[in-house]
N, C-alpha and C positions, 0 to 999 in steps of 0.2 A: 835227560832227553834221550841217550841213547838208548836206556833202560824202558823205554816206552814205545823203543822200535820192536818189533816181533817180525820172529821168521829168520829167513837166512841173510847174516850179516854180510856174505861175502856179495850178496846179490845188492844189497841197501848200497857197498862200499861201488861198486862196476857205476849201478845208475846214479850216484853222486857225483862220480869221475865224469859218466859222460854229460852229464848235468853242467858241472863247471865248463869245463873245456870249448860246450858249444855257445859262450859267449864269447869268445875269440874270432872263429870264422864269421858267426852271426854278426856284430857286429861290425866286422869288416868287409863282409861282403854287400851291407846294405849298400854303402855309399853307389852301387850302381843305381838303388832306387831314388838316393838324394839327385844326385849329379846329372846322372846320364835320360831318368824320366821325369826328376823335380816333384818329388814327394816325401814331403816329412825332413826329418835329420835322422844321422847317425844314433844320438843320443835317445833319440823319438822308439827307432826298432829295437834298440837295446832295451830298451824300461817294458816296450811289449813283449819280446821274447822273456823278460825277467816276468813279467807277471802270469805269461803263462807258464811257465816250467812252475812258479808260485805253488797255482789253482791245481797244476796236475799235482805237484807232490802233496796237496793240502788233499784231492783224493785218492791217491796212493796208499797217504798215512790213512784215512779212513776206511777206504776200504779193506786192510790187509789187515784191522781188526773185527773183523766180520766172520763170524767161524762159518768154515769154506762151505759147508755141505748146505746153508741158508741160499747158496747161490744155485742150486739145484730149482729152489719156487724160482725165485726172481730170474732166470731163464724162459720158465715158460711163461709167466706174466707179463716178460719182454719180447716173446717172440711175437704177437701179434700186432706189438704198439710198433714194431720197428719195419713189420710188415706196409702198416699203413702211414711210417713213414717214406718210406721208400716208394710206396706209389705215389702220394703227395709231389715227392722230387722230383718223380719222371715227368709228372703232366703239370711241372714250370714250363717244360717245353725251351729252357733257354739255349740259343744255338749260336756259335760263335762260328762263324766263316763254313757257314751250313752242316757244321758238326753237332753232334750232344753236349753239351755241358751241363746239363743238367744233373749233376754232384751233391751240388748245395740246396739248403735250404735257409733264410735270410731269416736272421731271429728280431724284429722288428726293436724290440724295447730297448737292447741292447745294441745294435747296429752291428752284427756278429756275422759270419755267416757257417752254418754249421755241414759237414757232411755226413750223411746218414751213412753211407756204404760202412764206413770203419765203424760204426755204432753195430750197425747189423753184422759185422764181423767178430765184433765178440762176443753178442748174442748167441749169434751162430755158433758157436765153438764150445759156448757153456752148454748149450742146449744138446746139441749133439753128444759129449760125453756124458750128461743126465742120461739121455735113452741108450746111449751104447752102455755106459756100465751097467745094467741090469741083462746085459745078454748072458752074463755068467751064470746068473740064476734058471733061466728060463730062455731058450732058444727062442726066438720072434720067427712066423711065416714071412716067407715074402710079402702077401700079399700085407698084413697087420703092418710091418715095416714100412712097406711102401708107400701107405695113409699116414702114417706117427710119425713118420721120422724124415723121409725121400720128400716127399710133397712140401710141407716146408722149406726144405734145402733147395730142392730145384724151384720154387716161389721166388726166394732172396736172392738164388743165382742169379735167375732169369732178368728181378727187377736191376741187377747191379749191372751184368753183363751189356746193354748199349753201352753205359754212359762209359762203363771202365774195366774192360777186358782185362788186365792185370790182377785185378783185386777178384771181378768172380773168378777167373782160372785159380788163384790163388785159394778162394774159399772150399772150391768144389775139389781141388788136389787135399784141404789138407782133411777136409771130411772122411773121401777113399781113405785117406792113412790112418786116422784115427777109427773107422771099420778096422780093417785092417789088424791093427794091433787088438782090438778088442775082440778077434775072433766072429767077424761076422762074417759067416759061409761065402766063400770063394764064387762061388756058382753064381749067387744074389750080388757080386760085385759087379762081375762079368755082365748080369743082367742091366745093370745100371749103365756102364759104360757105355752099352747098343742106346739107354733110354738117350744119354746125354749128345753121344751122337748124331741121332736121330732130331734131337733136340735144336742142337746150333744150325744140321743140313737145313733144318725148317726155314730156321732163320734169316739164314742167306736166301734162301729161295722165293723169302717174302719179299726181301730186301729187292731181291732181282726185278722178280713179279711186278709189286709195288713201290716202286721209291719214297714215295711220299708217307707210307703208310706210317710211320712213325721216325722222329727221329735220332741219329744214329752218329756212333765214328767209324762207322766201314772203310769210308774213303782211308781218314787219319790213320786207321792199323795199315792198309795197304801199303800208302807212303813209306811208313815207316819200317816196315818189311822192305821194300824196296830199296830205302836207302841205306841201311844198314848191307843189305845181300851187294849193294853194287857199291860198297865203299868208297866210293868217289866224295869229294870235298863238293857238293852240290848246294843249292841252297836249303834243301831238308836237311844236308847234314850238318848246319851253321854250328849249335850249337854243339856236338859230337868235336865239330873240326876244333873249336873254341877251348874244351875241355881235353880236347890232346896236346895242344898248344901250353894249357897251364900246367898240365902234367910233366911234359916234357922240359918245360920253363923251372920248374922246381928241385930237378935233378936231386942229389943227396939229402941235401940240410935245406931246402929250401929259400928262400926270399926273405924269410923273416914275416913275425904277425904281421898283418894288416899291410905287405908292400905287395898282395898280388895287383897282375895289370891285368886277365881277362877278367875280374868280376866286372870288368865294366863294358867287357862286352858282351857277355854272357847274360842272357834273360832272366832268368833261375839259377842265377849264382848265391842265392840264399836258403832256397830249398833242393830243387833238381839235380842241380851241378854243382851243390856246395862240395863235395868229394874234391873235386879239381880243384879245387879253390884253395881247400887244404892241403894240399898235395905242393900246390905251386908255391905256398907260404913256410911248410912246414916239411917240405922233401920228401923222400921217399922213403925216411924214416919213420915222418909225422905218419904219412898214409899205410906203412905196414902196422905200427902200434896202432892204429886206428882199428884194423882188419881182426890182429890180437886180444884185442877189448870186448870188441865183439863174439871172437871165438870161447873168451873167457866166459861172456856173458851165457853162450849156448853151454857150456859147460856145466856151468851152476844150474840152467835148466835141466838138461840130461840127470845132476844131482839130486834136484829136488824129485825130481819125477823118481828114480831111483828108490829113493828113502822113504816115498809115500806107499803106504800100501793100500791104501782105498784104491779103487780101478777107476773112481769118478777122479779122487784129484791125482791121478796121474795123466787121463786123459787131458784133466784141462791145464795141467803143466803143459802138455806137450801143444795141446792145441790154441793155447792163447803164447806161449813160448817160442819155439819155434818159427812161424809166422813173422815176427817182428828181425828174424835173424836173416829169415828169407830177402825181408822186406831190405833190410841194409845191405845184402850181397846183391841186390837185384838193382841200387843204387848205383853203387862202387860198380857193378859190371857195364850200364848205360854210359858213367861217364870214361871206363876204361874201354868203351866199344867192344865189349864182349857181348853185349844183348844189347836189342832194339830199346829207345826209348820208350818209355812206359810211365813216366811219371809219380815215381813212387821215393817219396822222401825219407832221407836218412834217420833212421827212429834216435831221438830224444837229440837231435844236434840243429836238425834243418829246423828252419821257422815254419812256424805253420799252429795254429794251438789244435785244429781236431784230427789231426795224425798224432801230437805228444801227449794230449789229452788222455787216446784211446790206448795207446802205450801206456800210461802211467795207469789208468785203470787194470789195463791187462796184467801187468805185473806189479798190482796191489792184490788182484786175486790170488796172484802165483805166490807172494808173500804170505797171505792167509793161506794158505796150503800147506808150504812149510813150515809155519808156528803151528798148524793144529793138527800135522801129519800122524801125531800121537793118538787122537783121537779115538780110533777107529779100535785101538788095544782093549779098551771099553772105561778108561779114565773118566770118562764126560759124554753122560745122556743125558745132561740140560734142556737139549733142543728135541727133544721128542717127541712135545708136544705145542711144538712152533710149529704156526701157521703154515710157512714154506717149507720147510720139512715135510708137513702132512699133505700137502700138493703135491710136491714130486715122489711120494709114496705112492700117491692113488694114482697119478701121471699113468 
């Protein structure tokens, strides 16, 4: 079995670690769902969280045999479909307490609900290192750039940015960094930054203008700006004060599995504020090796990316990599009150299947990177005359 895993072992052996381990909290922090709102059993969350870690490692294992450079077609082939999923989302129009929530899209046959943002997030991130690694060849105008490459980006931004300002500030910071390293002209960065500014000024301005015009979480970011700046125990900061409480509760060695007492009061003590949860069960040991695991894991990216010499898969080491490391320090800082809440679940622990889904795809790609990182030495022209190949050639 193990002789049929490919790519970096040390990377396989991190996401197995944290694979296990997140049935401990996972199913200890349900019972707020059993008890406190009277949904399902303990037993019920655990068999789902088990079958989605399942389905993601079953596309993990598939996708990470996929030789990396086919992912160059299936990027732009994806970039459209994900466009017009993402318009789809937004005009559900669902609004909860006259916010956006519009996130999801509802898979009928299955009774699923899926979100598109993290789809278009790794879309986004393949696609971008397909047109940035050809700048080494051939320097692109602004203006040609601007059409291929920006107009896309800020499309997906724009469509992500009501419903969930974490995720596009996220997408559109890690695009600049991936310019960035690939050497695209400083001057055309700068140019951008004015586009992007200019961009959200609008937004607000509509927002002001028109309130109705579409709908939005303006209010919900302000809040949460607000109550994070005036640290007061208020009722916005319920959950925040809830998750310093378990923190604090946990002191060294923790509670022990399954004896925290705020998952039951805590809302999102299985996704949001699973951090605290672990912390108060597992001490302040559990929650440093937690931090460590994760550092570990950036690591092994920094490595892979390192050892590739393609320019395409080291961008997208970094840009599907990275991101997800983001994404668990931006966790751990909401429920340590170092950053406003934001809503962004602890990659490959919290419940949730299309946050661990897109994880397990992201870093099935990054697995086919590092088994096929050889490639490029000129071992293997198989794919020359693959369909996707010949797309992102003509691209």
């Amino acid at each position: 079995m193990f002789k049929a895993l490919k790519g970096d072992k040390v990377l396989w052996g991190i996401l197995a670690l944290l694979a296990i381990f997140s049935f401990l909290p996972v199913f200890s922090a349900s019972t707020n769902l059993v008890y406190v709102i009277g949904k399902g059993t303990p037993w019920g969350y655990l068999l789902k969280h088990l079958i989605i870690l399942v389905i993601g490692f079953i596309l993990m294992i598939s996708i990470h045999r996929i030789p990396f450079r086919y992912f160059k077609g299936i990027s732009i082939l994806m970039l459209p479909v994900v466009m017009l999923l993402l318009i789809y989302t937004a005009s559900q129009g669902t609004v909860i307490d006259g916010a956006n929530a519009s996130r999801w899209i509802r898979i009928p046959i299955v009774g699923l609900s899926f979100q598109t943002s993290t789809l278009a997030s790794v879309v986004l991130m393949v696609y971008s290192a397909t047109y940035l690694s050809k700048i080494g060849n051939e320097m692109p105008t602004f203006k040609s750039s601007l059409l291929r490459f920006w107009f896309p980006v800020f499309i997906i931004v724009l469509l992500v940015f009501p419903s969930n300002l974490s995720t596009a500030s996220l997408l559109f910071i890690m695009v600049f960094i991936l310019s960035f390293i690939a050497g695209y002209p400083i001057r055309y960065l700068i140019n951008i930054i004015g586009i992007g500014f200019v961009s959200i000024l609008l937004f607000f301005l509509l927002i002001n203008i028109f309130p109705g015009i579409f709908s939005n979480r303006v209010d919900t970011w302000i809040n949460r700006i607000e109550n994070f700046t005036s640290g007061e125990s208020a009722d916005g900061n319920y959950q925040v004060a809830r998750a310093k409480t378990a923190i604090v509760t946990g002191k060294i060695f923790g509670l022990g599995a399954g004896k925290s007492r705020m998952k039951n009061f805590l809302p999102q003590s299985s996704s949001d504020f699973i951090y605290a949860i672990i912390v108060e069960e597992y001490g302040l040991l559990g929650g440093i090796g937690l931090i460590v695991i994760y550092i570990l894991l950036l690591f092994r990216i920094v490595v892979i990316s390192h050892k590739t010499l393609d320019i395409f898969g080291k961008l997208t080491v970094i840009g599907l990599g990275v991101p997800v490391i983001l994404q668990a320090f931006t966790n751990i800082g909401v429920a340590l009150q170092v950053l406003p809440v934001t809503g962004q679940n602890l990659p490959m622990i919290s419940s949730g299947g299309t946050s661990a889904w897109m994880t397990c795809i992201s870093m099935g790609i990054i697995l086919s990177i590092s088994a096929g990182r050889k490639v490029e030495k000129g071992e293997n022209h198989s794919d020359e005359n693959n369909p996707l190949s010949i797309l992102s050639e003509t691209y």
